[in-house]
C-alpha positions in Angstrom: 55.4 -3.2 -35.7 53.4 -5.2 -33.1 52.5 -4.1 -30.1 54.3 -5.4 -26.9 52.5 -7.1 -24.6 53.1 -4.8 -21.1 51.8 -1.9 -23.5 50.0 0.5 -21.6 46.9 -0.3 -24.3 47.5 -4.2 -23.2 47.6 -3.1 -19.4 44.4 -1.2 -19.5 42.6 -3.8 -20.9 43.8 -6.4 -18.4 42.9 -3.7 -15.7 39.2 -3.6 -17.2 38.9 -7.0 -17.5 39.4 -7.6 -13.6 37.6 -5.1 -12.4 34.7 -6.5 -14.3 35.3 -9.6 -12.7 34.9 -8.2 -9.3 31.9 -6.1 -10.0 30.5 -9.5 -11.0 31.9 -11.4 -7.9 29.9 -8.4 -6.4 26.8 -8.3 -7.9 26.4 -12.1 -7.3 27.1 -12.2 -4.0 24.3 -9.2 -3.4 22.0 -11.3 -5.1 23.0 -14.6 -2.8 22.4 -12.4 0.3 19.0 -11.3 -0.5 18.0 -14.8 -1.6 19.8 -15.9 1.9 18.2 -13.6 4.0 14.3 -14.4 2.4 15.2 -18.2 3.1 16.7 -17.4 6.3 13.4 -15.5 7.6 11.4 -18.5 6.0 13.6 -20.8 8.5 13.0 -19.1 11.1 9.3 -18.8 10.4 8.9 -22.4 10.0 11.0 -23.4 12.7 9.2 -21.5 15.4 5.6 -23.0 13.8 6.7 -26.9 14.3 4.4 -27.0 17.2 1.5 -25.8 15.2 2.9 -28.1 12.5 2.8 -30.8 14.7 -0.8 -30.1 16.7 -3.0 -28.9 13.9 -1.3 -30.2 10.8 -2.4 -29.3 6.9 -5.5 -28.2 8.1 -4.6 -25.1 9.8 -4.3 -23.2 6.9 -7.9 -24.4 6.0 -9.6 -24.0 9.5 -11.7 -20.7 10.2 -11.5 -20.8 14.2 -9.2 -18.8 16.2 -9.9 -19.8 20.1 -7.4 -19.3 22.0 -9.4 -20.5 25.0 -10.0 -23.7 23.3 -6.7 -24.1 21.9 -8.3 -24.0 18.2 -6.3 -22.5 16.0 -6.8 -21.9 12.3 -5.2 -19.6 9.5 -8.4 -19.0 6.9 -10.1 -15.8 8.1 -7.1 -13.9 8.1 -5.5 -15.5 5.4 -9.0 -14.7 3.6 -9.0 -11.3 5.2 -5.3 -10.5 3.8 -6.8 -11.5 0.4 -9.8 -9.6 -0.1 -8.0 -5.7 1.2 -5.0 -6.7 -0.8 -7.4 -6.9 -3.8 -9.4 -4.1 -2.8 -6.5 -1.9 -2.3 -5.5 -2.6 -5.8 -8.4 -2.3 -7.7 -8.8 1.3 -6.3 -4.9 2.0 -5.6 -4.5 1.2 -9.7 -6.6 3.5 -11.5 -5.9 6.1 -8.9 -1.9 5.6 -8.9 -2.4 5.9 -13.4 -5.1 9.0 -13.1 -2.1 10.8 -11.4 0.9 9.5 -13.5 -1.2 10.9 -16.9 -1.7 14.1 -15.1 1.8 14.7 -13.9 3.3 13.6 -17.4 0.7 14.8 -19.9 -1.1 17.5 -18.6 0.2 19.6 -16.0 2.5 21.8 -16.8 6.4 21.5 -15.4 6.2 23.2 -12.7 2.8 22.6 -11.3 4.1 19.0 -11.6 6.8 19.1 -9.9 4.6 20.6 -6.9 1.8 18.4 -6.9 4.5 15.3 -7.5 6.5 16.2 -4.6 2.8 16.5 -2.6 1.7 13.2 -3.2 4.8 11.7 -2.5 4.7 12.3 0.8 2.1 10.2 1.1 4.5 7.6 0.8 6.6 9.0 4.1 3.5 9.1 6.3 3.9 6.3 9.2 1.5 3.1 8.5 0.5 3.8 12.3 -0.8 8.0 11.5 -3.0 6.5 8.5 -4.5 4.0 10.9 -5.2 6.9 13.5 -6.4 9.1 10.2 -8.5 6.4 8.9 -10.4 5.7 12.7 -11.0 9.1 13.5 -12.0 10.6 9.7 -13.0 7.4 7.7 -14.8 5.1 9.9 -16.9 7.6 11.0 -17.5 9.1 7.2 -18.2 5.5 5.9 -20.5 4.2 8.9 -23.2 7.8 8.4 -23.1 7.9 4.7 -21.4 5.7 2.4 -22.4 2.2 4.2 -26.0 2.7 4.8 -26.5 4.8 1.1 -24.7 1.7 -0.8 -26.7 -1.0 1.7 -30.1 0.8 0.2 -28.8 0.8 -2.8 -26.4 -1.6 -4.2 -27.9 -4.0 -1.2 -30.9 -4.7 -3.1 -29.4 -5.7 -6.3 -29.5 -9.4 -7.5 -26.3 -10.9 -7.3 -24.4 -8.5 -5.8 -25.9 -7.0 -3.4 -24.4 -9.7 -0.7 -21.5 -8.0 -0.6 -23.1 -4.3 0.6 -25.5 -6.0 3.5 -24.6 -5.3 7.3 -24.7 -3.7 9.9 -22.6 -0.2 9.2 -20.2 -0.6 12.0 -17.6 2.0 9.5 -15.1 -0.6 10.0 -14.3 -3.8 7.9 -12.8 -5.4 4.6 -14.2 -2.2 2.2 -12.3 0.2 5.4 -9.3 -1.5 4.8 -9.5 -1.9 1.2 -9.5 2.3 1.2 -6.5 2.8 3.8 -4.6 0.1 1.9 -5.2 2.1 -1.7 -4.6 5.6 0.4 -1.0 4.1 1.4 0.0 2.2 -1.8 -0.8 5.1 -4.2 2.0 7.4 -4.0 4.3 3.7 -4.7 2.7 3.0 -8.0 2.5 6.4 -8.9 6.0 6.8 -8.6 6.9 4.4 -10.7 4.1 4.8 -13.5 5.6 8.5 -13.4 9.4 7.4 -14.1 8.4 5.2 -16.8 5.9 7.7 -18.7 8.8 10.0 -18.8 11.4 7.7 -20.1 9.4 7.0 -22.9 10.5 8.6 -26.4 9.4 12.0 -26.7 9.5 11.2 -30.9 6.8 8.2 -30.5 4.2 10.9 -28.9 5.0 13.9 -31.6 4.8 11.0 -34.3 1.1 9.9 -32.7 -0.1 13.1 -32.1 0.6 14.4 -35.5 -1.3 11.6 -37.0 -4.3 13.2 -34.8 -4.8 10.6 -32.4 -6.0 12.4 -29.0 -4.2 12.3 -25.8 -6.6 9.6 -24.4 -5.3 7.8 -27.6 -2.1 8.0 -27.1 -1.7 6.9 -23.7 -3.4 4.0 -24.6 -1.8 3.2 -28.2 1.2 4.3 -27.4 2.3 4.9 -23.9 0.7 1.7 -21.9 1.6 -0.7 -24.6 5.2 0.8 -24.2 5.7 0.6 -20.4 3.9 -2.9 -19.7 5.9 -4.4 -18.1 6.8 -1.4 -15.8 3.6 -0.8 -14.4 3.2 -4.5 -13.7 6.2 -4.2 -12.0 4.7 -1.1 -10.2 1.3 -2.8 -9.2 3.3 -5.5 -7.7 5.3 -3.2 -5.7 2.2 -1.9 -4.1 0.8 -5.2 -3.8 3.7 -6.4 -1.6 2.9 -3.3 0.3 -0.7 -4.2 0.8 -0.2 -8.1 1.6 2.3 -6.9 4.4 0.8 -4.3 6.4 0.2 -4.1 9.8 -0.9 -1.3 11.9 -2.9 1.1 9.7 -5.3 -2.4 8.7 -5.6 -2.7 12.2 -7.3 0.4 13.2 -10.2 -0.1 10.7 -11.0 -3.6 9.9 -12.4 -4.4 13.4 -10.3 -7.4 14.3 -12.8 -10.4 13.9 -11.5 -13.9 13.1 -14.5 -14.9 10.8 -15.1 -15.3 7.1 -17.7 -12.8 5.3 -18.7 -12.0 2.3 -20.2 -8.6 2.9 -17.9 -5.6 2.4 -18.9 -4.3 5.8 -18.2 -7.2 7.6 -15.5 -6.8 10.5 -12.6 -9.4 10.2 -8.4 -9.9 10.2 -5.9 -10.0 8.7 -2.2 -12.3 8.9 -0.4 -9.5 9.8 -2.9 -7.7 12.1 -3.8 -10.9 13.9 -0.1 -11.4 14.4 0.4 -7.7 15.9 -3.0 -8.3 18.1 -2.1 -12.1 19.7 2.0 -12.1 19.7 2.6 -10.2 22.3 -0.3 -12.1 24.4 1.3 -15.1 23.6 3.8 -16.6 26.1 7.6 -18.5 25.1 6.1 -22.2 25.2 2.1 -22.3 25.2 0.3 -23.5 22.9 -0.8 -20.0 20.3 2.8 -19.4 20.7 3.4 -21.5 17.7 0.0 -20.5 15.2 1.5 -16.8 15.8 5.1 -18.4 14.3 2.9 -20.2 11.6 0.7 -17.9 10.4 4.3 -15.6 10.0 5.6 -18.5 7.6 2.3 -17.9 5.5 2.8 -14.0 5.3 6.5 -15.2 3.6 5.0 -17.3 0.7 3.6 -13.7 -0.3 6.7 -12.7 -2.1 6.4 -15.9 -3.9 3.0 -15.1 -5.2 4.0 -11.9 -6.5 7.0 -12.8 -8.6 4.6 -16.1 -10.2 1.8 -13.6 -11.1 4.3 -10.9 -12.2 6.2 -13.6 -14.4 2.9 -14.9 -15.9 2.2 -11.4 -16.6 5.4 -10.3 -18.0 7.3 -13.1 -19.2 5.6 -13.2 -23.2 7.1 -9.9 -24.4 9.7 -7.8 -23.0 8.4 -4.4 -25.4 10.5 -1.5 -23.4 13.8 -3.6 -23.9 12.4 -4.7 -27.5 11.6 -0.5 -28.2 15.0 0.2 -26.6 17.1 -1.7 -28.8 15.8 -1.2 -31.9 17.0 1.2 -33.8 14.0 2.1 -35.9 11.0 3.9 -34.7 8.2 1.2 -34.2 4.9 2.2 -36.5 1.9 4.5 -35.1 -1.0 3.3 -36.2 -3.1 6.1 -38.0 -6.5 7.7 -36.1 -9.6 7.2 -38.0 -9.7 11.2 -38.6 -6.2 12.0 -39.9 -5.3 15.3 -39.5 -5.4 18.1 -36.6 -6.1 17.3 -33.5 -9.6 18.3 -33.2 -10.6 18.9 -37.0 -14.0 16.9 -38.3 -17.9 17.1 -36.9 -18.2 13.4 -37.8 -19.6 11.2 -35.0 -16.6 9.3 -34.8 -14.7 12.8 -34.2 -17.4 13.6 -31.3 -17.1 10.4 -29.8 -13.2 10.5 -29.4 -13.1 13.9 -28.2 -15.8 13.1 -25.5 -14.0 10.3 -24.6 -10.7 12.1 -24.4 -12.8 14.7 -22.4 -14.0 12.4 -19.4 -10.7 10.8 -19.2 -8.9 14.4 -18.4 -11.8 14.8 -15.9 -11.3 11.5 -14.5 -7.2 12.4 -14.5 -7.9 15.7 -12.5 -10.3 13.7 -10.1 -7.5 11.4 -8.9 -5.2 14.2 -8.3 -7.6 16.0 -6.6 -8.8 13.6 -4.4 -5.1 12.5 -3.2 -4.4 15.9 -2.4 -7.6 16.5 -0.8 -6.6 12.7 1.4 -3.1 14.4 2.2 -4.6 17.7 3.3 -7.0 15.6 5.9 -4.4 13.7 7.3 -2.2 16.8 7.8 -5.7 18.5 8.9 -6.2 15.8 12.0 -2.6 15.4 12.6 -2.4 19.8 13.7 -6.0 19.9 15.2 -5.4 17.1 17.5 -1.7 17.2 17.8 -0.6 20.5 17.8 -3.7 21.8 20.5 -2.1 19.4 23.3 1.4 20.3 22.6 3.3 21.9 25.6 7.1 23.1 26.2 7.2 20.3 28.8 6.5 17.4 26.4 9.9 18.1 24.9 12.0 18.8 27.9 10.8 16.0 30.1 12.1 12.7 30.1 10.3 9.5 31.6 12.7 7.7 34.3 12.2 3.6 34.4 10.4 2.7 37.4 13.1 2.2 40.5 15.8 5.0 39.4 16.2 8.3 41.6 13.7 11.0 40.8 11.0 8.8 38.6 7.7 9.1 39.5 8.3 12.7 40.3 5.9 15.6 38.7 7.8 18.5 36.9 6.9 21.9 36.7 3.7 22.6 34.4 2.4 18.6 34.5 -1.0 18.2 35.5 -0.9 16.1 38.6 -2.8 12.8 38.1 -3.9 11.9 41.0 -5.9 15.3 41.1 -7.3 15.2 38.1 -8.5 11.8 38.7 -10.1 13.2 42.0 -12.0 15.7 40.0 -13.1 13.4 37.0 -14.1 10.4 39.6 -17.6 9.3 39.4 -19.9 7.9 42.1 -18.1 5.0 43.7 -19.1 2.0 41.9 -19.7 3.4 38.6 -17.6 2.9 35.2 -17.6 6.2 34.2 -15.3 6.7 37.8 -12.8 3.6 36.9 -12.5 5.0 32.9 -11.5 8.3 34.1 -9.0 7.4 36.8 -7.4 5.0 34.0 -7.2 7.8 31.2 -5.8 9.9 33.7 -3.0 7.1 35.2 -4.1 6.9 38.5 
């Protein structure tokens, strides 16, 4: 007997098949929005820099100066700044961010990683703004006493490379906001260097470590051949994150609009400069426009990042590849087959050394990101929580001209007497500085 066509079967099929079809229509049009909205901010970008366009031409992006009372305007020492602390967050953000991730997924225990997990990802909900204050009042200081004048005596002198460790140790610079860049991006690329060392077949590890490879081994036989592409796709998160920051590079990198090649040198970057000149910048005069311009350079970024992640990932695919296989794919046997730890050969040393150092060198990353978290919540209740008062929470600011602004409440210091008491000889700075901290 064949089945009718209004069937319930028939019916639930049709039903299926449309609402496939709008999950589709859905799914596109999310896709066209995002595209839309990136080219719409591009627009915008480049609309507001046709002045620039027009004044300076090609060579802005190639021009060093930044004068704004000459008029010269050029994009390379930020664009250059933006480059080197990008690249210096990464290459410390990287090793720090997988350190972690091997920790939390090989050898913590469940609990203690769930802990320490949810600890360093908190990093990731600290305000860019509170590690700029952090890194000003903790690192600058730390890195202009010790670590810039110990690597200027030392790595200084050495052929080659030693350009890049000579200066002055002002504390701040590209090597300063290098660190607060890796500081913020960490938690991002642990994050996702955690998700995919879990997903990852628990039968592929039994399988390696019963052939007696070590854990070092296995992470890099097994697990990091596995998850690839993932962790480029982490890295480029936290590049995207780096490229694009604003206010914590600003407190440390001492605002300079010049190209150089030491560490310690002050200089910019695109998104620094931006916060620093565009509100200085009236509707209409002339580095109204470079502000717009270099805002259309920050949006090739993105661009960047999906060519170098494509380059990097486009050859093999081997998570979807291990996914849809149905086999397991073949462990390659350690030189000393067997248990874990069994043989005195030199080869057996050598890999349990090496597996050694690179637990200590897991536990050193976690350590030190905790210890990072700890100082920023340190500063944050010595400084903070000392000036706090019942009054900062009950009083509210009136805008200049309404009833009542102006007026003191009860408990508020009065400023005009405490600028009284702190004034200096008439004449003298230290007078002016203290009436201006003070509001008067």
């Amino acid at each position: 007997m064949e089945r009718s066509a209004t069937s319930p079967s028939a019916l639930t099929g049709a039903a299926k098949g449309n609402g496939d079809a709008v999950f589709a229509a859905i799914v596109r049009f999310s896709a066209a929005l995002i595209l839309l909205g990136l080219g719409g901010m591009v627009a915008v970008m480049a609309w507001g820099a046709r002045g620039a366009f027009a004044r300076f031409g090609p060579g802005f992006v190639f021009d060093k100066a930044w004068n704004p009372v000459t008029q010269h305007f050029g994009a390379a020492a930020p664009m250059f700044g933006t480059v080197i602390t990008a690249l210096l967050a990464i290459l410390l953000a990287v090793p720090l961010a997988f350190g972690i991730a091997v920790w939390l997924t090989e050898i913590a225990s469940a609990r203690i990683a769930g802990v320490i997990g949810t600890l360093i990802q908190l990093l990731a909900a600290v305000p860019s703004i509170i590690f700029g204050m952090w890194g000003f009042a903790v690192l600058v200081p730390f890195m202009a006493h010790y670590v810039e004048p110990l690597a200027s005596h030392t790595l200084g002198r050495v052929p080659g490379i030693g350009t890049l460790f000579r200066g002055a140790p002002y504390g701040t610079g590209f090597l300063t906001g290098g660190m607060i860049l890796a500081v913020m991006i960490t938690p991002f690329i642990c994050a996702v260097m955690r998700d995919v060392f879990l997903s990852i077949p628990a039968v592929l590890k039994e399988s390696a470590y019963g052939l007696g490879m070590t854990r070092w081994e296995v992470v890099r036989r097994i697990i990091l051949p596995w998850s690839r592409s993932s962790v480029v796709g982490g890295v480029m998160l936290g590049l995207g994150r780096a490229l694009g920051e604003t206010m914590a590079i600003t407190f440390v990198i001492g605002n300079a609009n010049h190209i150089g090649w030491s560490l310690f040198s002050p200089g910019n970057t695109i998104a620094s400069l931006i916060a620093l000149e565009f509100p200085e910048s009236a509707v209409g005069s002339l580095n109204f426009p470079p502000s717009w311009r270099l805002g259309s350079c920050s949006c090739s970024s993105p661009l960047a990042r999906w060519s170098v992640r494509g380059c990097c990932c486009a050859p093999k695919r081997q998570a979807a590849d291990m996914t849809t296989h149905t086999t397991t794919p073949t462990v390659q046997a350690a030189p000393c087959v067997g248990a874990r730890w069994q043989g005195n050969s030199v080869s057996a040393i050598r890999r349990r050394m090496v597996d050694r150092v690179a637990t200590a060198l897991c536990w050193a990353a976690t350590v030190l990101v905790l210890l990072m978290l700890f100082s920023i919540l340190f500063v944050l209740v010595r400084n903070g929580v000392g000036g706090l008062r019942w009054v900062t929470f009950v009083h509210v600011t009136l805008p200049p001209g309404q009833a009542g602004a102006g007026q003191r409440h009860r408990g508020q210091p009065d400023p005009d007497r405490a600028c009284r008491a702190d004034r200096g000889p008439r004449g003298t700075a230290g007078g002016h500085l203290s009436c201006r901290v003070h509001g008067y």
